[in-house]
NUFI-555251 format. One line per field, with one value per residue (C-alpha): residue number from 0; residue in three letters; x, z, y. Coordinates in steps of 0.25 Angstrom, whole numbers. Layout:
! residues N
seq [NUM / ...]
type [Ala / ...]
xx [X / ...]
zz [Z / ...]
yy [Y / ...]
END
This chain:
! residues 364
seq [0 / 1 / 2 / 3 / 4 / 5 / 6 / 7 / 8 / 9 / 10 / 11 / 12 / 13 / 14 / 15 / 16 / 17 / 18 / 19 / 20 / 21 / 22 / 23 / 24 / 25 / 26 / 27 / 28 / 29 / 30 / 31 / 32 / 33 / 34 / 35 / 36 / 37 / 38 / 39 / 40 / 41 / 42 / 43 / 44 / 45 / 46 / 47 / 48 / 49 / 50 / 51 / 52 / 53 / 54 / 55 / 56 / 57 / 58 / 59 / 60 / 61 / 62 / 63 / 64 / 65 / 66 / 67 / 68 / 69 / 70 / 71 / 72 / 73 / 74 / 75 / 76 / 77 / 78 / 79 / 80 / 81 / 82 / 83 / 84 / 85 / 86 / 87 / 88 / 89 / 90 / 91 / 92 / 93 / 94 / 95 / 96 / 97 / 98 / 99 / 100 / 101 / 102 / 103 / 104 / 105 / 106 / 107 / 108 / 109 / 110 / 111 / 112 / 113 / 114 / 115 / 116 / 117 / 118 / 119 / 120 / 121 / 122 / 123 / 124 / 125 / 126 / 127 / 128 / 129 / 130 / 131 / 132 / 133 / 134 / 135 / 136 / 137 / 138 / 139 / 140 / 141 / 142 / 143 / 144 / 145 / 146 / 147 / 148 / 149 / 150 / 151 / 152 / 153 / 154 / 155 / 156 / 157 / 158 / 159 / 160 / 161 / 162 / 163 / 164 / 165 / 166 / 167 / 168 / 169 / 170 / 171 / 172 / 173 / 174 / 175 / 176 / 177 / 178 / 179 / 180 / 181 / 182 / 183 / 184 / 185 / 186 / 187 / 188 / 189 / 190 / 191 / 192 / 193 / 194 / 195 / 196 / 197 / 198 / 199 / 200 / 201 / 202 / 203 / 204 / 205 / 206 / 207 / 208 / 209 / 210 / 211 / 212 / 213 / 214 / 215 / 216 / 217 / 218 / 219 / 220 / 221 / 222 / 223 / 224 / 225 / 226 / 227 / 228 / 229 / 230 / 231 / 232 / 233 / 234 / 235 / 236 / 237 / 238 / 239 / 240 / 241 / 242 / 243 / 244 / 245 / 246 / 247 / 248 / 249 / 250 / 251 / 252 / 253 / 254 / 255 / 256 / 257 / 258 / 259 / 260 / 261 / 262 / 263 / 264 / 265 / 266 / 267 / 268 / 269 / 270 / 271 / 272 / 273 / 274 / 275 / 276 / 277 / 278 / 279 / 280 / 281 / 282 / 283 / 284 / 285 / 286 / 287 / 288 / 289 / 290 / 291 / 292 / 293 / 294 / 295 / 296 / 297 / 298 / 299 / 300 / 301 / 302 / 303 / 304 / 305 / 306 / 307 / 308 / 309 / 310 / 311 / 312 / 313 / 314 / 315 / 316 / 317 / 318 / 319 / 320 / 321 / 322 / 323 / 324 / 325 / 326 / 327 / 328 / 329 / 330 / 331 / 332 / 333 / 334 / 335 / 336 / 337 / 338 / 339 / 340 / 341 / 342 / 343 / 344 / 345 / 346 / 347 / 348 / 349 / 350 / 351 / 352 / 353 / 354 / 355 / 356 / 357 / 358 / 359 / 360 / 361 / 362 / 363]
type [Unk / Unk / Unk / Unk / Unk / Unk / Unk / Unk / Unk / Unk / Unk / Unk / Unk / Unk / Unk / Unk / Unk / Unk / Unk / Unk / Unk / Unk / Unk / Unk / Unk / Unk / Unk / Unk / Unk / Unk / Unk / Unk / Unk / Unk / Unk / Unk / Unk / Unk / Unk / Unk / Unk / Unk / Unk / Unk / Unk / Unk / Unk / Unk / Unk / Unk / Unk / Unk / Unk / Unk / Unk / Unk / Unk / Unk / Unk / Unk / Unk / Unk / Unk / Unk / Unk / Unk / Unk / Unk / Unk / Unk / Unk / Unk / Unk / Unk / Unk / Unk / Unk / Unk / Unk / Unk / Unk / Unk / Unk / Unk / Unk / Unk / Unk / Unk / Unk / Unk / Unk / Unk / Unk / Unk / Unk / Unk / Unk / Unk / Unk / Unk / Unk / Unk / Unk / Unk / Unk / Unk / Unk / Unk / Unk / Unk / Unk / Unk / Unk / Unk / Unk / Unk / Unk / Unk / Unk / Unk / Unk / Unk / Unk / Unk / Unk / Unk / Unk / Unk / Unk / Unk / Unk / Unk / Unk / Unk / Unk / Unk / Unk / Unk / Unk / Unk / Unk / Unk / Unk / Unk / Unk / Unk / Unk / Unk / Unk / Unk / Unk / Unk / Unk / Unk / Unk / Unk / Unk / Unk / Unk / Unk / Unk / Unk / Unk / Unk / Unk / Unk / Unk / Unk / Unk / Unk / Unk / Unk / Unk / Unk / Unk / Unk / Unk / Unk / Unk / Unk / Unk / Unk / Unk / Unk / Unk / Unk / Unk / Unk / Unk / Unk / Unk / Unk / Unk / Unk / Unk / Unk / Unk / Unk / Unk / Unk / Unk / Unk / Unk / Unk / Unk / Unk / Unk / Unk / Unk / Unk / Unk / Unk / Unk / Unk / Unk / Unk / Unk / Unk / Unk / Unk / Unk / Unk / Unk / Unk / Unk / Unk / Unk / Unk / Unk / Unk / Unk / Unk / Unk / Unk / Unk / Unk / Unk / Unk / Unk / Unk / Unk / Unk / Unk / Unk / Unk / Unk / Unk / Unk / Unk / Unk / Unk / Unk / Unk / Unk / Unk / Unk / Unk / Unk / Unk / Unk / Unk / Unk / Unk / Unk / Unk / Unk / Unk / Unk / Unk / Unk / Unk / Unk / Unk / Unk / Unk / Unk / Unk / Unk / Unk / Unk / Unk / Unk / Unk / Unk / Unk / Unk / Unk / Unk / Unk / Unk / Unk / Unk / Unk / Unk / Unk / Unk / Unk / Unk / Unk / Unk / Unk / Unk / Unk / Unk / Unk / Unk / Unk / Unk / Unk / Unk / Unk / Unk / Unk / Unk / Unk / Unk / Unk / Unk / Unk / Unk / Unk / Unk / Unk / Unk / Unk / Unk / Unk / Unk / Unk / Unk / Unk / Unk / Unk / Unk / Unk / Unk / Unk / Unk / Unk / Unk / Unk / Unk / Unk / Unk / Unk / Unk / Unk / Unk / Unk / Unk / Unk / Unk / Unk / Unk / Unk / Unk / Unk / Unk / Unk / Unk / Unk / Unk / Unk / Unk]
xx [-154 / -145 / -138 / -144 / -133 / -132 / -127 / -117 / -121 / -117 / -105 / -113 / -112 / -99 / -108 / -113 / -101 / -96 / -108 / -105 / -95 / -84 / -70 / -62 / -66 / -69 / -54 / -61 / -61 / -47 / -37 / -25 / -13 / -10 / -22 / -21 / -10 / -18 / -30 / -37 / -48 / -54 / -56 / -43 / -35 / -21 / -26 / -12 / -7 / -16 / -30 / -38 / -41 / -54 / -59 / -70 / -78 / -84 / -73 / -78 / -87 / -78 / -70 / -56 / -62 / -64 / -49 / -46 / -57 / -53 / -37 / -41 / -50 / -39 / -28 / -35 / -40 / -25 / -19 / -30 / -40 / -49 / -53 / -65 / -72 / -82 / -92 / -98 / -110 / -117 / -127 / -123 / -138 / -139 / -124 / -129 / -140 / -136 / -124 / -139 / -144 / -132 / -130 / -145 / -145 / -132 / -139 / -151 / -149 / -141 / -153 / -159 / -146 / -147 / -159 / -151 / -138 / -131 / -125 / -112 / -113 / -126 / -120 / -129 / -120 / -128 / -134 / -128 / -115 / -102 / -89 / -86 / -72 / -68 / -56 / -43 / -41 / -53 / -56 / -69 / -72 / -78 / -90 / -105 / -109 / -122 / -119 / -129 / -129 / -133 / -133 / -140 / -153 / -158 / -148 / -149 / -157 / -163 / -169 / -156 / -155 / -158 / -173 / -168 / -165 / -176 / -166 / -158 / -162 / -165 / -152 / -144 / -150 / -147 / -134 / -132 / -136 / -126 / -114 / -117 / -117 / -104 / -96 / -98 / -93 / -82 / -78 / -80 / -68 / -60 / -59 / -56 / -44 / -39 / -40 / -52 / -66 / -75 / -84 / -75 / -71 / -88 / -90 / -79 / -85 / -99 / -104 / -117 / -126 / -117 / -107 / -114 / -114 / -112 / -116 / -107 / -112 / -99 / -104 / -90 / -94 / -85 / -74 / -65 / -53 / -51 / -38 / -42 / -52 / -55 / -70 / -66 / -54 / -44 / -51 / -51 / -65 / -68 / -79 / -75 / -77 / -82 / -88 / -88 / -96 / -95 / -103 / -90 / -82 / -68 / -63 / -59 / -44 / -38 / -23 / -15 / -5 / 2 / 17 / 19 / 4 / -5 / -20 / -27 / -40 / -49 / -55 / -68 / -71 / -86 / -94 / -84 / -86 / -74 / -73 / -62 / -56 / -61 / -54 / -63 / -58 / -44 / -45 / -53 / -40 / -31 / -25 / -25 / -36 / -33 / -43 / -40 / -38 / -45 / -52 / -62 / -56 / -66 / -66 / -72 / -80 / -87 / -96 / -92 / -101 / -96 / -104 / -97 / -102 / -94 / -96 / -95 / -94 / -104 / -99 / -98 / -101 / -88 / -73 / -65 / -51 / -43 / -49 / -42 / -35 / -29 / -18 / -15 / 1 / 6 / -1 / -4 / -18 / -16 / -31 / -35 / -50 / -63 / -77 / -80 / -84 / -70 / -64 / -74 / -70 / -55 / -54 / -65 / -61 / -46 / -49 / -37 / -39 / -34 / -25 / -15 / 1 / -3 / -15 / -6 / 4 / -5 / -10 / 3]
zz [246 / 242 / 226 / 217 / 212 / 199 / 195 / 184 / 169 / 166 / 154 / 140 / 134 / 125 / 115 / 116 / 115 / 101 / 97 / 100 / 89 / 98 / 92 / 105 / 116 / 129 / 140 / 148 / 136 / 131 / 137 / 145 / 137 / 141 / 136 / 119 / 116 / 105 / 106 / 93 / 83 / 85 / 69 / 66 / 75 / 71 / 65 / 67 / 80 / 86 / 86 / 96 / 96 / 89 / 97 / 87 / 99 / 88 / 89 / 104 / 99 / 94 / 102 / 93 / 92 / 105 / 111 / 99 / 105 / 120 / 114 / 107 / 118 / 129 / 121 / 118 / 132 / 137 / 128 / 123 / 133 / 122 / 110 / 97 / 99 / 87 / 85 / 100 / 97 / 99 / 86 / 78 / 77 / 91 / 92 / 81 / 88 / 102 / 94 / 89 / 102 / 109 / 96 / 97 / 112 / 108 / 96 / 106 / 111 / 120 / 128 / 129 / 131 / 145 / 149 / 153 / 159 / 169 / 182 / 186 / 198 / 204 / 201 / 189 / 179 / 170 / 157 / 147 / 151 / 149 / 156 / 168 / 170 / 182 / 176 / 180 / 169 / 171 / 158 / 149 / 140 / 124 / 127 / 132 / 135 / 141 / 151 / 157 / 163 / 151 / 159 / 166 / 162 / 177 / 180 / 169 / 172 / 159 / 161 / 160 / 145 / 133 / 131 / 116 / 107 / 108 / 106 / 116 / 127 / 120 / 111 / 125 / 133 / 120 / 118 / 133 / 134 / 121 / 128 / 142 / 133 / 126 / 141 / 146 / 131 / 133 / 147 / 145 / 134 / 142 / 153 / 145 / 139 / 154 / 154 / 164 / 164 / 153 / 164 / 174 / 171 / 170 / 182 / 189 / 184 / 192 / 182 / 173 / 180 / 187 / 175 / 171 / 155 / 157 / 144 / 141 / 126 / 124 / 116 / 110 / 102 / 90 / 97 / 90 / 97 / 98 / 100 / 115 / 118 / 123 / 122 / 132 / 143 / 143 / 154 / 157 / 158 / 172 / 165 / 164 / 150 / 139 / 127 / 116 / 104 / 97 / 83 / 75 / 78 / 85 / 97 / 108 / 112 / 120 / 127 / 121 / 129 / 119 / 117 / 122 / 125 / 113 / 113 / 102 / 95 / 93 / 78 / 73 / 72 / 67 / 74 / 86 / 101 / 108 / 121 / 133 / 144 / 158 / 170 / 177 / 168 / 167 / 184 / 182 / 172 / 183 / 172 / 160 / 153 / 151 / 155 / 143 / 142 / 133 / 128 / 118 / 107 / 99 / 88 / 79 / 68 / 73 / 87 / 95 / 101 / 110 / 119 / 130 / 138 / 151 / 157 / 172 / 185 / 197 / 205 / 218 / 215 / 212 / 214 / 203 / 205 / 194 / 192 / 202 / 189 / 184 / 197 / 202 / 197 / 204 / 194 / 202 / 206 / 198 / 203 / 219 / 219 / 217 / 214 / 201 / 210 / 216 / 203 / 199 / 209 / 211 / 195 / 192 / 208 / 208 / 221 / 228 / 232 / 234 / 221 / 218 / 212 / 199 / 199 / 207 / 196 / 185 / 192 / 192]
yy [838 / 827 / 831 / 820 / 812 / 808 / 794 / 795 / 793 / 778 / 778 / 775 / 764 / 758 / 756 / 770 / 776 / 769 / 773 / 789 / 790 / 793 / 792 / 788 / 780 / 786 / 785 / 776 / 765 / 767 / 754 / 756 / 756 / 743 / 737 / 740 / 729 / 721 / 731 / 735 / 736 / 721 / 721 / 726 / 716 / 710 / 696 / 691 / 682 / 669 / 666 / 660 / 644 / 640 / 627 / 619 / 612 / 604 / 594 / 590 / 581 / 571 / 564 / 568 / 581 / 583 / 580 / 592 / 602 / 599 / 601 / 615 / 620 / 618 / 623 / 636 / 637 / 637 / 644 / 655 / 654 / 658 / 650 / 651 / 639 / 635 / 623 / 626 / 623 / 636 / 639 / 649 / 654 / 655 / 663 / 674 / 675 / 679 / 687 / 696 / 696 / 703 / 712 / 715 / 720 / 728 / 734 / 739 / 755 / 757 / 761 / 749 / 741 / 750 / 743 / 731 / 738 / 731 / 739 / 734 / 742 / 735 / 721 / 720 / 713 / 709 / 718 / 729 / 734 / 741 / 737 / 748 / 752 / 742 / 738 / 740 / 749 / 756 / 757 / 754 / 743 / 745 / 737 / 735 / 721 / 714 / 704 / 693 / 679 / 668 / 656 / 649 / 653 / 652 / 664 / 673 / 684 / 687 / 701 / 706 / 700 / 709 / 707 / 713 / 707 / 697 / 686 / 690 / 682 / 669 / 668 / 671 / 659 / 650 / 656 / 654 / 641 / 636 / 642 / 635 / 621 / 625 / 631 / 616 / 610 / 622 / 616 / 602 / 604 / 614 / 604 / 592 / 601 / 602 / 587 / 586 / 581 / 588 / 593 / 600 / 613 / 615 / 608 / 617 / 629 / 626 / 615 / 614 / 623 / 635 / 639 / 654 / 660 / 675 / 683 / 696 / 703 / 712 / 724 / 732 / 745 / 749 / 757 / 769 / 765 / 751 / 751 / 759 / 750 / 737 / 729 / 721 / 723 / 711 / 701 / 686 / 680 / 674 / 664 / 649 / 650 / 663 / 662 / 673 / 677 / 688 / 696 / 692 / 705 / 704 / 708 / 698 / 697 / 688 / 687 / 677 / 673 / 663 / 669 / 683 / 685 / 693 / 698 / 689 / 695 / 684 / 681 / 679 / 663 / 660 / 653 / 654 / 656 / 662 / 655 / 660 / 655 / 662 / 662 / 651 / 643 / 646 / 643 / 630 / 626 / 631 / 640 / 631 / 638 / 653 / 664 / 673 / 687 / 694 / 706 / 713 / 722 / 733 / 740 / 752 / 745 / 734 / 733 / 718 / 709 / 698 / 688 / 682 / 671 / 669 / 655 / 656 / 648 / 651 / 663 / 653 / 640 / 636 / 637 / 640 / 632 / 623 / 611 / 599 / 592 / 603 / 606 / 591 / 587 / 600 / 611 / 623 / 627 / 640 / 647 / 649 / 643 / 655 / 656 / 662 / 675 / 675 / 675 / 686 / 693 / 693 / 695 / 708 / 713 / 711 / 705 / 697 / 682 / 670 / 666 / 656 / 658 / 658 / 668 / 677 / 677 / 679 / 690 / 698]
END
């Protein structure tokens, strides 16, 4: 008879970890050495050094106002990749709530959180997670998350959303729907600053009705080394555009490459969202927009929550390439045409394709 194997008994949970009172994090967190330039406490960070452009999308319903929002928006999208925006329109009601939903369902046992794991290994993406070690560095990340589909409603598969807290669900689908109203205001001013039709980078990226809003609540436990650990591992976002929120604790970084190049922890702005540049984007620009690097620092007093909401093309719909004005007058094509899932693919897999000069150099 046959030995009954057992499967292995899955890693705990981030969460439970920090909760077990350990003094020093496990190997299998610790960053290469490579990795810890810039890397501390998040509420003990260096407060010296640039900050990230604040972009008041109030001023787009003027007509003066507007050439200075467009102006702002573009220059931050160039330079940073990353910018605060503030006036967006989203209530401030609905914000705090969805900011108690996510901290609700984080607040619930660990045990119940299990209810709606996810299982990278079947293709089921979607529910509570941590990040596995398929990185190159084959280390972990300081971090649970829940990820799900937001928008459109007809594809969100809502018995995977948290049925607890109560609010969960309804405060999600408004949220949802708020962000979906500002990523086309968010386009429309992108693609004036690139000096084309307000409606062309949304159109490029599948129009009205294909863009998708993916929801990712980042979950970070107080860590006892900080300094060792990351939230987050430095990434570009393949999205067109994310938006951030987070329960007013700091923590994101991002690559700056203004003069010799530095990572730049973002401040607190009230009543802010944090929007970035994602790779669609930067290739829709033909590398005018910069995709930006960035990643999530922790720390040991305070547990952080971020939402991010990741506005993406349809997997197959459409063909990612620079926009047809951006490369007449002799400018190089600077990105090889790809599906969103051939981006995907080529990115996560390190799988080889068809690339241009310019991505082969920026590759080495």
């Amino acid at each position: 008879m046959a030995a009954k194997i057992t499967p292995p008994t899955p890693a705990p949970r981030v969460e439970t970890l920090a909760a077990s009172g350990l003094a020093t994090i496990p190997s299998e967190f610790v960053r290469p050495e490579s990795e810890r330039h810039h890397l501390a406490d998040a509420l003990n960070k260096c407060t010296d050094g640039p900050e990230f452009p604040v972009v008041d999308l109030g001023e787009f319903s003027s007509e003066e106002g507007r050439r200075r929002c467009v102006e702002a928006a573009r220059a931050a999208a160039e330079e940073w990749g990353v910018m605060h925006i503030v006036n967006h329109g989203v209530p401030e009601e609905l914000i705090e709530r969805v900011r108690a939903a996510g901290k609700g369902f984080f607040d619930l046992p660990v045990e119940e959180k299990e209810k709606y794991a996810n299982d990278q290994s079947t293709g089921k993406i979607q529910g509570y997670g941590s990040k596995l070690a398929n990185n190159a560095s084959g280390r972990l990340e300081w971090e649970d998350y829940f990820f799900h589909l937001v928008f459109p409603p007809a594809k969100a598969d809502l018995a995977v959303w948290p049925a607890v807290p109560a609010d969960y669900i309804e405060a999600t689908t408004l949220f949802a729907e708020e962000l979906r109203r500002l990523a086309t205001k968010m386009l429309c001013i992108l693609s004036l600053g690139l000096g084309v039709d307000g409606g062309e980078l949304e159109a490029a990226l599948g129009g009205q009705d294909e863009l998708l809003l993916q929801l990712k609540i980042n979950y970070y436990p107080r860590c006892p080394q900080p300094e060792l650990a990351l939230g987050v591992e430095a990434h570009t976002d393949v999205s067109s555009l994310s938006f951030i929120l987070h329960n007013g604790v700091p923590g994101l970084q991002v690559f700056n490459n203004g003069g010799a190049g530095r990572w730049v922890t973002a401040a607190v702005v009230p009543n802010s969202i944090i929007v970035h540049v994602g790779d669609a984007l930067e290739i829709l620009s033909n590398g005018r927009y910069h995709s930006v690097l960035h990643r999530g620092l922790v720390n040991r007093e305070k547990v952080r929550i971020s939402w991010a909401v990741f506005c993406e093309p349809p997997r197959e719909k459409v063909v990612l390439r620079p926009l047809p004005e951006l490369v007449g007058a002799g400018e190089a094509v600077r990105f090889a045409p790809r599906t969103f899932a051939e981006h995907v693919e080529r990115k996560l897999f390190k799988k080889v394709g068809p690339t241009t000069g310019a991505e082969a150099a920026a590759a080495n």
